[in-house]
C-alpha positions in Angstrom: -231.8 64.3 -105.7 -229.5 65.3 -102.7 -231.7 63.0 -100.5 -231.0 60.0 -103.0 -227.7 60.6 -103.1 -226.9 60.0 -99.4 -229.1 57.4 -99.1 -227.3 55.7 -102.2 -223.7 57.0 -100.3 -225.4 55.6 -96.8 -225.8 52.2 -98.4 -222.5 51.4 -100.4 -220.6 52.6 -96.2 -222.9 50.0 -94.7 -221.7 47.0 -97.8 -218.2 47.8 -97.1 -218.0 47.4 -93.4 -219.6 43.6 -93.3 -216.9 40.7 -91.9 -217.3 37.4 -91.1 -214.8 35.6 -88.7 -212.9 32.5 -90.5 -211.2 29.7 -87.8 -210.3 32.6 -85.9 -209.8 35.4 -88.4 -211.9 38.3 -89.1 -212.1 38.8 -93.1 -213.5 42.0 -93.8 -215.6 42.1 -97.4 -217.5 44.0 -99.8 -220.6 41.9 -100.8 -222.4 39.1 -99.3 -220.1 35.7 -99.1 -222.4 33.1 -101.3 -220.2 30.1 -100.1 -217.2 29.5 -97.8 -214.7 26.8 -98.7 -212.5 25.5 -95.6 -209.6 24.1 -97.5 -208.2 20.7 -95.8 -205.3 21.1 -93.9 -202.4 18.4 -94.5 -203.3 14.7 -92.8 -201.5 14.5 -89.4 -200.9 11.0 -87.8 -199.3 10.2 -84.3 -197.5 7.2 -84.1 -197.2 4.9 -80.3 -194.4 2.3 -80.4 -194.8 0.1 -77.1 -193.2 -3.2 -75.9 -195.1 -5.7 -73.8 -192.1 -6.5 -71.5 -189.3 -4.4 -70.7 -187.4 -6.9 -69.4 -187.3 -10.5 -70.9 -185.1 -13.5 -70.9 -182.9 -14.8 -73.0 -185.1 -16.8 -75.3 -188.0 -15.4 -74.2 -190.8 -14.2 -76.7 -192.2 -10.6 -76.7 -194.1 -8.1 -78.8 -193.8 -4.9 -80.4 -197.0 -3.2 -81.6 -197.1 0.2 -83.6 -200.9 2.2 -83.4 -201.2 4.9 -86.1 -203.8 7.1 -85.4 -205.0 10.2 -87.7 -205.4 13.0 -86.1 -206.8 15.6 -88.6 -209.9 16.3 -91.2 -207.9 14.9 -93.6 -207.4 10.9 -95.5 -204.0 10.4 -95.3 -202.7 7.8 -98.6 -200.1 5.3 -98.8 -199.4 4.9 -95.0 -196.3 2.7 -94.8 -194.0 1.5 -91.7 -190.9 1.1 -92.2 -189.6 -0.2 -88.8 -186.2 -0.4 -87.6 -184.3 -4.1 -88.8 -182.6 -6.0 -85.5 -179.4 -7.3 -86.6 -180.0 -11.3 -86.8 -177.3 -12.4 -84.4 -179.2 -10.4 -81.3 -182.9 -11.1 -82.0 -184.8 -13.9 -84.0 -188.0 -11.6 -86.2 -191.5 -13.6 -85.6 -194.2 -11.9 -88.1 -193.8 -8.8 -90.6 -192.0 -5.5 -89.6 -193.0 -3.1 -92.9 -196.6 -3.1 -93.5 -199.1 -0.7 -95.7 -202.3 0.7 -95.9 -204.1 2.4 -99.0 -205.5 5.2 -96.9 -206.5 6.4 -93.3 -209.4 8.9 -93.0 -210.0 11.1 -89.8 -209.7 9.5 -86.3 -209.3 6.4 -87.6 -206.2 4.2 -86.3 -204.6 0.9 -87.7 -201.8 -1.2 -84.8 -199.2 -3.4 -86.4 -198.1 -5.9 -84.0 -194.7 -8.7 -84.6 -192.6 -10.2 -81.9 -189.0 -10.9 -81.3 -187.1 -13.1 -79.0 -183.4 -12.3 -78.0 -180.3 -14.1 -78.4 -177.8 -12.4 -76.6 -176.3 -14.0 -73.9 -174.9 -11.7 -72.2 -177.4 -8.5 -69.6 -177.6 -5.8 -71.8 -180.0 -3.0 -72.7 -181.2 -3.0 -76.6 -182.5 -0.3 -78.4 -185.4 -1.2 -80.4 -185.6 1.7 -82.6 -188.0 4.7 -84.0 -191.3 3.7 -85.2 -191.1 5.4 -88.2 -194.3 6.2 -90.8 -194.1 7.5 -93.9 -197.7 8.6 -95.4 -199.0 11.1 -98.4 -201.7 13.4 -98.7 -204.6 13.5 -101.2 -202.1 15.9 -103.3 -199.0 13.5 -103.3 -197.3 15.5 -100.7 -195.4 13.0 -98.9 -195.2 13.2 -94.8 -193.0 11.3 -92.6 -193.1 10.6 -88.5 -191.4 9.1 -85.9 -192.4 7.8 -82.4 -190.4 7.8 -79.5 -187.6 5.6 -79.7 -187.7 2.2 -77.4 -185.0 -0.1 -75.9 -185.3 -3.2 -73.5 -183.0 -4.9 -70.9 -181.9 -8.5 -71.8 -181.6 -10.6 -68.9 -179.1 -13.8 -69.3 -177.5 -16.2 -66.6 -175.3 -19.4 -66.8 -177.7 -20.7 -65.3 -180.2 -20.1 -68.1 -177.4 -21.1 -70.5 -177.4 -24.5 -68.5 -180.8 -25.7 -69.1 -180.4 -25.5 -72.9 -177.3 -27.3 -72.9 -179.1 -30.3 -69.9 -182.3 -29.8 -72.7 -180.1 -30.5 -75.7 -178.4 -33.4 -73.5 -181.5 -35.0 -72.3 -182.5 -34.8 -76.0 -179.3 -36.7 -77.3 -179.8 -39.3 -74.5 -183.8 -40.0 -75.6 -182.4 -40.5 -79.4 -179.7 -42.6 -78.1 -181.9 -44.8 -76.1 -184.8 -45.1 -79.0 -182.0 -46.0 -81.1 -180.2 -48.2 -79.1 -184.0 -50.0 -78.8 -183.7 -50.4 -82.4 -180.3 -51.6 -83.3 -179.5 -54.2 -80.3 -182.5 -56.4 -81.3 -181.5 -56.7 -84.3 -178.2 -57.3 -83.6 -179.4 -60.3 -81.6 -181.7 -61.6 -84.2 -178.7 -61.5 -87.0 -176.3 -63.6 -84.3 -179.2 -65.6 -83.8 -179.5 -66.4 -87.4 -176.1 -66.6 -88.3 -175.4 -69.2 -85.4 -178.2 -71.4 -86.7 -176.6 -70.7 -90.2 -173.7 -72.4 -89.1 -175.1 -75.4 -87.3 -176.9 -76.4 -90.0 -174.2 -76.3 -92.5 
């Protein structure tokens, strides 16, 4: 009976002393662990804003791309960008600037690309902004990030300023020509007429 005893007593020390390590953390237990569930941590996405020139022209067309990449084990929902606005008066918008996407799953990445061209006439250095994302998890927590924020360096010159003003000229001259071409025949054939109107009358 004794020799049961501590065998029973030997048995119930050696159930209580059995661990298992869990992402880096010993958890010490009782019984035998049937199943381990490794709960999802919340969806983390780095955002890149980049600019393919950072200098232009005045006039001159370039692009701004935003790459959202996820960086966890987890879908992120709802991913939305909702990118800085230029003010009209310095920058004309070519393409979309907000966009969505229903869902991002692990290492996965999505760019958004649009382009602007300045209209300041003046050197000057522009900020163009956060990149800012705003994204959910499979919960309905929502998440927000921002990437680094960008600026560029508007160039201008009279002499810049110059060839739009000798374009727009040129321009006026060709219509005036073309129309001139038009009108002065005409003219002609109505004197023309009108001469012979009066002869014969």
């Amino acid at each position: 009976m004794k020799k049961l005893l501590l065998t029973t007593i030997l048995l119930i020390g050696i159930s209580t002393i059995y661990s298992v390590t869990l992402q880096g953390s010993t958890v010490e237990s009782t019984s035998t662990i049937p199943q381990v569930n490794v709960e999802e941590g919340p969806p983390i996405l780095s955002i890149v804003k980049k600019v393919s020139k950072q200098t232009v022209k005045y006039r001159e067309k370039f692009a701004i791309s935003i790459k959202i990449q996820n960086n966890s084990n987890s879908t992120a929902y709802n991913i939305s960008i909702r990118e800085w606005t230029p003010p009209p008066w310095a920058f004309d918008i070519i393409g979309t600037l907000n966009v969505s996407w229903k869902l991002l799953k692990p290492d996965q990445e999505v760019t958004h690309k649009y382009h602007l061209i300045p209209q300041l006439k003046k050197d000057q250095n522009v900020s163009l902004g956060k990149g800012k994302v705003v994204w959910y998890s499979k919960g309905g927590v929502r998440y927000k990030g921002f990437s680094e924020k960008l600026k560029v360096k508007i160039q201008y010159s009279e002499r810049e300023g110059e060839e739009w003003r000798e374009i727009w000229r040129n321009s006026l001259i060709a219509v005036t020509i073309v129309l001139s071409l038009i009108i002065v025949p005409l003219m002609y054939i109505e004197l023309k007429t009108l001469k012979a109107y009066k002869e014969t009358s």
